[in-house]
Wavefront OBJ file of the C-alpha trace (Angstrom):
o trace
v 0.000 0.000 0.000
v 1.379 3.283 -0.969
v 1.904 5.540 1.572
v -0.644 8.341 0.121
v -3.159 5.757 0.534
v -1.859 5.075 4.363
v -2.651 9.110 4.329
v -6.110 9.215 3.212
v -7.319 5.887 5.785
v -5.637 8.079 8.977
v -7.671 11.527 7.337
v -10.610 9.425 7.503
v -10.792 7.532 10.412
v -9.670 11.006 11.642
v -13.053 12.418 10.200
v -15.398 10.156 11.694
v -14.267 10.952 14.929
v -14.291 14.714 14.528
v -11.234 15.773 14.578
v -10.828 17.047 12.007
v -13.058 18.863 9.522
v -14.202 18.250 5.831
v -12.304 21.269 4.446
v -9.115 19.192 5.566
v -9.554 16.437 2.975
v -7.177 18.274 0.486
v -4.865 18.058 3.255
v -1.406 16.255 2.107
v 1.133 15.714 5.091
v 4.247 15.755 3.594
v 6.446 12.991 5.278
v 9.549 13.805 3.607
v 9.236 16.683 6.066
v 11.097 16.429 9.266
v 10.038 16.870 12.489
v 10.971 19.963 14.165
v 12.546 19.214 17.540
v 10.304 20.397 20.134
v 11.732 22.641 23.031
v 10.171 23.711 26.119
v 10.448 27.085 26.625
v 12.325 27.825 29.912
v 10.177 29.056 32.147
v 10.389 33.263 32.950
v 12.258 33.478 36.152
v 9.073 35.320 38.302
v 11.137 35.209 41.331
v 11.315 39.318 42.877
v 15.101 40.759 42.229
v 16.361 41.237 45.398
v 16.087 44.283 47.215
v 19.355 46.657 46.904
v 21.710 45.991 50.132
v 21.660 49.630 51.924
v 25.376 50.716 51.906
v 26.704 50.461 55.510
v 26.490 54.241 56.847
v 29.646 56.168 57.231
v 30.400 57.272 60.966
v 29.961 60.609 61.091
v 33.259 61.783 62.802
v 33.276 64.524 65.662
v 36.167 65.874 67.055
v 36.585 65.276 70.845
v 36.724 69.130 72.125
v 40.497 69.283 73.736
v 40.361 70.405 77.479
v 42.528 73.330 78.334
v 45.640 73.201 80.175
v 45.622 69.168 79.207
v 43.374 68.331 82.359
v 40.868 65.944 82.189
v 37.652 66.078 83.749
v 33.804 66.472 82.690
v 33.569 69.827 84.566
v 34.584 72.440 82.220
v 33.253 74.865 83.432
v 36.129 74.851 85.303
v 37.881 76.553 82.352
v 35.252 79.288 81.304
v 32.739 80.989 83.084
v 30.342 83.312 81.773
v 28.488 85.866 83.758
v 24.961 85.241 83.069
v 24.092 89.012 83.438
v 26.318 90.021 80.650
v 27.606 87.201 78.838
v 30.822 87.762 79.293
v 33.917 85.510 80.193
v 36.108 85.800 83.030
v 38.491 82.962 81.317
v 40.017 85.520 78.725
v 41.835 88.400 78.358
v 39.566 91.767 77.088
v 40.893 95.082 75.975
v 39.147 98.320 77.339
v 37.130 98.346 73.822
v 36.161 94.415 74.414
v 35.075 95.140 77.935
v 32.852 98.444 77.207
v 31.590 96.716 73.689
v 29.941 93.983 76.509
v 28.746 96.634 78.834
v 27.349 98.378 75.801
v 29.036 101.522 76.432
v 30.591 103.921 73.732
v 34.562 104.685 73.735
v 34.121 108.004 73.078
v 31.231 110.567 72.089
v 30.101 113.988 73.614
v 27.826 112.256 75.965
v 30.462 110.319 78.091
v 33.172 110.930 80.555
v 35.732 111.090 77.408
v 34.173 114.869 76.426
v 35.272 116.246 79.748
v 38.268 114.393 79.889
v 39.183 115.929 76.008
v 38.477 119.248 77.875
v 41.010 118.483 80.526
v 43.593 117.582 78.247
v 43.353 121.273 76.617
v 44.150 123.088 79.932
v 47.464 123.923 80.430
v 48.490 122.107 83.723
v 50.180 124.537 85.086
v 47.100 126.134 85.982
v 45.798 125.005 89.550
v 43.180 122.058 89.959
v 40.272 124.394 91.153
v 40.614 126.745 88.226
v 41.040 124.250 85.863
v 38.105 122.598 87.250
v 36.182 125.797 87.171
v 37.021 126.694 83.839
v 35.639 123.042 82.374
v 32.244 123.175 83.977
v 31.701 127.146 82.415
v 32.820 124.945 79.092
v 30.463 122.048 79.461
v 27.496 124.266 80.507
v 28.543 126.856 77.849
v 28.125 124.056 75.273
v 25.057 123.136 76.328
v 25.941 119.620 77.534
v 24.223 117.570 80.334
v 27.171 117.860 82.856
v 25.061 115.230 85.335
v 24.536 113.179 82.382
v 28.508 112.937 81.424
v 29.477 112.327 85.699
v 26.748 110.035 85.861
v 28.604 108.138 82.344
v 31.738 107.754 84.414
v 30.137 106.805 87.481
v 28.750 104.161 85.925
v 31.916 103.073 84.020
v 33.641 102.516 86.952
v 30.873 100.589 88.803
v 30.949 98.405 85.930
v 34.772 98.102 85.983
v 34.775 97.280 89.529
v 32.374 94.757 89.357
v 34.109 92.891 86.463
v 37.130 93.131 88.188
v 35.650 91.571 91.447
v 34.316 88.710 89.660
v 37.702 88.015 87.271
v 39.459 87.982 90.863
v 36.852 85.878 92.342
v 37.072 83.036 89.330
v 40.976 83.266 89.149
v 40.810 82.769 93.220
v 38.421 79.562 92.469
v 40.642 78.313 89.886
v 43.851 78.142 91.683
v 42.201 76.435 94.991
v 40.722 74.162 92.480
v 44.009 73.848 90.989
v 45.620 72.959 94.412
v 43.488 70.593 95.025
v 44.294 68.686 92.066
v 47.657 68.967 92.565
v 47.801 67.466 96.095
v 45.522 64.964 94.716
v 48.814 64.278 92.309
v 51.657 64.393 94.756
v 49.559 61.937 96.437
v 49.327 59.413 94.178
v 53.141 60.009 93.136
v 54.671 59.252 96.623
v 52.023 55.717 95.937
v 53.786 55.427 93.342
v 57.471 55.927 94.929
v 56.217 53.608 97.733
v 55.878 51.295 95.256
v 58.808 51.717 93.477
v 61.026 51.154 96.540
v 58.594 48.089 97.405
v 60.045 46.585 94.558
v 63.342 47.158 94.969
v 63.503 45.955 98.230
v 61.504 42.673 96.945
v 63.914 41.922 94.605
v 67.229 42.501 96.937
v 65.473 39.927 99.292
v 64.994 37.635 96.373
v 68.476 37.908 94.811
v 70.067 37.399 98.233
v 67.829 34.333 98.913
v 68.998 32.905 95.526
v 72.082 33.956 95.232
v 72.802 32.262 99.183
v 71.241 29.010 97.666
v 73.284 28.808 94.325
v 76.550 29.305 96.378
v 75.491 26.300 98.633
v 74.856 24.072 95.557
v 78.286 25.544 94.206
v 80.244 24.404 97.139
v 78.836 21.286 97.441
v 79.565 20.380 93.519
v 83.277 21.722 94.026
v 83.571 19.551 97.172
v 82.506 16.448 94.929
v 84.284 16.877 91.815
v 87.924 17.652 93.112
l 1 2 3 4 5 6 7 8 9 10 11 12 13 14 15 16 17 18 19 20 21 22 23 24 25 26 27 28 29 30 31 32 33 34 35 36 37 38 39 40 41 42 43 44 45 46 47 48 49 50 51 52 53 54 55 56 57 58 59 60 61 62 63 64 65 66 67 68 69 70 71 72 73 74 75 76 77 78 79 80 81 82 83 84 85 86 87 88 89 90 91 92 93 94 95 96 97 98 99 100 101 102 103 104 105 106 107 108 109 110 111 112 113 114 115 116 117 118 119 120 121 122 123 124 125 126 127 128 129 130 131 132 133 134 135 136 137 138 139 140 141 142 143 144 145 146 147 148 149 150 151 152 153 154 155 156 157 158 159 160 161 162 163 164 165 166 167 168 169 170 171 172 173 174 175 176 177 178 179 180 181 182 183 184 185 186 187 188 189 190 191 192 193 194 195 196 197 198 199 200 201 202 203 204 205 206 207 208 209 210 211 212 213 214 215 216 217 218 219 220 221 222 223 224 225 226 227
């Protein structure tokens, strides 16, 4: 039996049980044709990506703040006080300017001390005190300044200077007890230390002597043997 014969028996058996369809009778497998090779698609890889490892953060770096005079200890005030009235530190060195810049006072201007003290410096001082003196308050009232006003300026400078003064003498006397105290704390532990020290010393002497006593022994009893 040829094989388009073998063809047409399969297309019909094929059409009595429905599966396939009239219009396919003109249908002609051709058998010379090979068989593609059937591959199963790899499945899609569904899985989630994983999630993006945070870089580790960087330590943020802070400079530990140095403690004056090399002194360790959490109370620093100890090194700077500030006058809660005016802000200001007793821990530093200010210049006249500094100091009245912090009291809020001007350096100079015709309604301070500084005008009458400009007048002064125009008198000859030859002249005697009381004239002199008499002469500057006809200027000032002359001028039509507020001689009360201008005493009253250098009252009040000097209150002010006074009163820094007392508390820059009070924080330098609280600083050198504190000081002191430190330091004896220091000597104590240094003549520990000393103690110590000669402790050791004397350990070792006793332990030299103790060996040293023994290894002679052993010495004289090996040269006693071996002569």
């Amino acid at each position: 039996m040829s094989q388009r014969k073998e063809s047409n028996k399969v297309l019909d058996v094929l059409e009595k049980m429905r599966v396939i369809k009239k219009s396919d009778e003109d249908f002609e497998p051709d058998f010379d044709m090979p068989e593609a090779e059937y591959t199963e698609p790899e499945p899609e890889d569904i899985r989630p990506a994983p999630a993006p490892v945070p870089a580790p953060a960087q330590p943020v770096y802070t400079p530990v703040p140095e403690t004056p005079y090399g002194i360790s200890g959490e109370d620093h005030s100890l090194f700077w006080d500030e006058s809660p009235q005016t802000g200001m530190s007793t821990d530093q060195y200010l210049d006249i300017g500094q100091l009245y810049s912090v009291f809020d006072m001007k350096t100079a201007g015709t309604d301070t001390i500084y005008l009458i003290e400009s007048y002064i410096s125009t008198l000859p001082e030859t002249l005697p005190a009381e004239l002199r003196r008499s002469i500057i308050l006809k200027i000032v009232a002359a001028s039509g300044f507020d001689f009360d006003l201008l005493l009253n300026d250098g009252i009040d400078r000097v209150a002010q200077l006074n009163d820094y003064s007392s508390r820059f003498a009070s924080r330098t006397e609280e600083l050198v007890e504190r000081h002191n105290v430190e330091i004896d704390a220091l000597e104590r532990q240094i003549q520990q230390i000393r103690e110590t020290i000669n402790e050791r010393k004397n350990l070792h002497k006793r332990q030299f002597l103790t060996i040293e006593s023994e290894a002679q022994r052993l010495k004289d009893v090996l040269d006693f043997i071996t002569k």
